[in-house]
N, C-alpha and C positions, 0 to 999 in steps of 0.2 A: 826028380830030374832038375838041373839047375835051367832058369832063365836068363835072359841077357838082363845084367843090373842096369840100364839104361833103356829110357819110353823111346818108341818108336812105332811109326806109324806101315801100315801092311797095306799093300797093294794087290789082290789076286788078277793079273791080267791075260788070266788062262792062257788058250795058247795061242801063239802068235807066229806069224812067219818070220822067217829070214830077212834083215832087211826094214822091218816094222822101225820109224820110230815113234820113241815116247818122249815127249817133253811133259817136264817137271816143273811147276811153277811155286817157290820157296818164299817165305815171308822171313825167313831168318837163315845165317847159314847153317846147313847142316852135311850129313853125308845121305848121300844120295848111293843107292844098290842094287843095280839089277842082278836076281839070279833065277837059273834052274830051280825044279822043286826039291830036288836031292837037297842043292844050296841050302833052300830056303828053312828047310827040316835042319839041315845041320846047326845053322845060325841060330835058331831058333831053344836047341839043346847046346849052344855054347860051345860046340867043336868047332876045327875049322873048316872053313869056308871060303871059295871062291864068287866073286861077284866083278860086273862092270860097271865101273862107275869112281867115286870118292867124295872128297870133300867139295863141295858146291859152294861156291862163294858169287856168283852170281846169279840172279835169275830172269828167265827161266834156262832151264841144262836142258839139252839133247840128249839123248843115248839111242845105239841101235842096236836091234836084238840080235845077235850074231848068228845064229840059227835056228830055227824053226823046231815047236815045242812049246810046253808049259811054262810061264812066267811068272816069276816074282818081282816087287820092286819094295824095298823098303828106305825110309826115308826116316835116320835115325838122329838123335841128341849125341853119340857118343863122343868127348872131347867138347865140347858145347855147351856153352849157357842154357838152351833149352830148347824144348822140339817146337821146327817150324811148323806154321800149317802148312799147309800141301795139297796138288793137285796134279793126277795125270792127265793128260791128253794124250790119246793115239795118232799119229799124222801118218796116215795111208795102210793102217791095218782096219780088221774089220769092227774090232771093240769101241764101243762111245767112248764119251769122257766121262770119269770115275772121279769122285770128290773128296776127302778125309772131313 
């Protein structure tokens, strides 16, 4: 089964509410992704896929989880010089901060 030809970094930010944000904190630009875990299976086998987010050129990014459920967030190289390091923070879900 084919992989994404570009490194990228995986986030499991189980599940989360409605409403949750995550801020991203980026040392390089890259694309930044939140998805569902359907999403994240798709992505992951190269089909397509739906996700909130894009290219991040500042940091750090917002994003808020649109509904309640299992989350993904990937923070990827694709179109890019190279993968940034990276960090989530949850601001008012119930998850800590998660590191790469």
């Amino acid at each position: 089964m084919p992989k994404p030809n570009f490194r990228f970094t995986h986030f499991d930010l189980k599940e989360q509410r409605a409403g949750t944000v995550i801020e991203v904190t980026l040392s390089a630009v890259n694309n930044v992704r939140l998805m569902t875990a359907p999403n994240y299976q798709r992505f992951t086998e190269v089909l397509d896929f739906k996700y909130v987010g894009g290219i991040a050129k500042k940091s750090p990014v917002r994003l808020t989880i649109p509904d309640s459920g299992h989350w993904h967030l990937v923070v990827d190289m694709e179109g890019h010089h190279g993968l940034a390091e990276s960090s989530v923070k949850m601001i008012g879900g119930s998850a800590g901060q998660k590191r790469a």
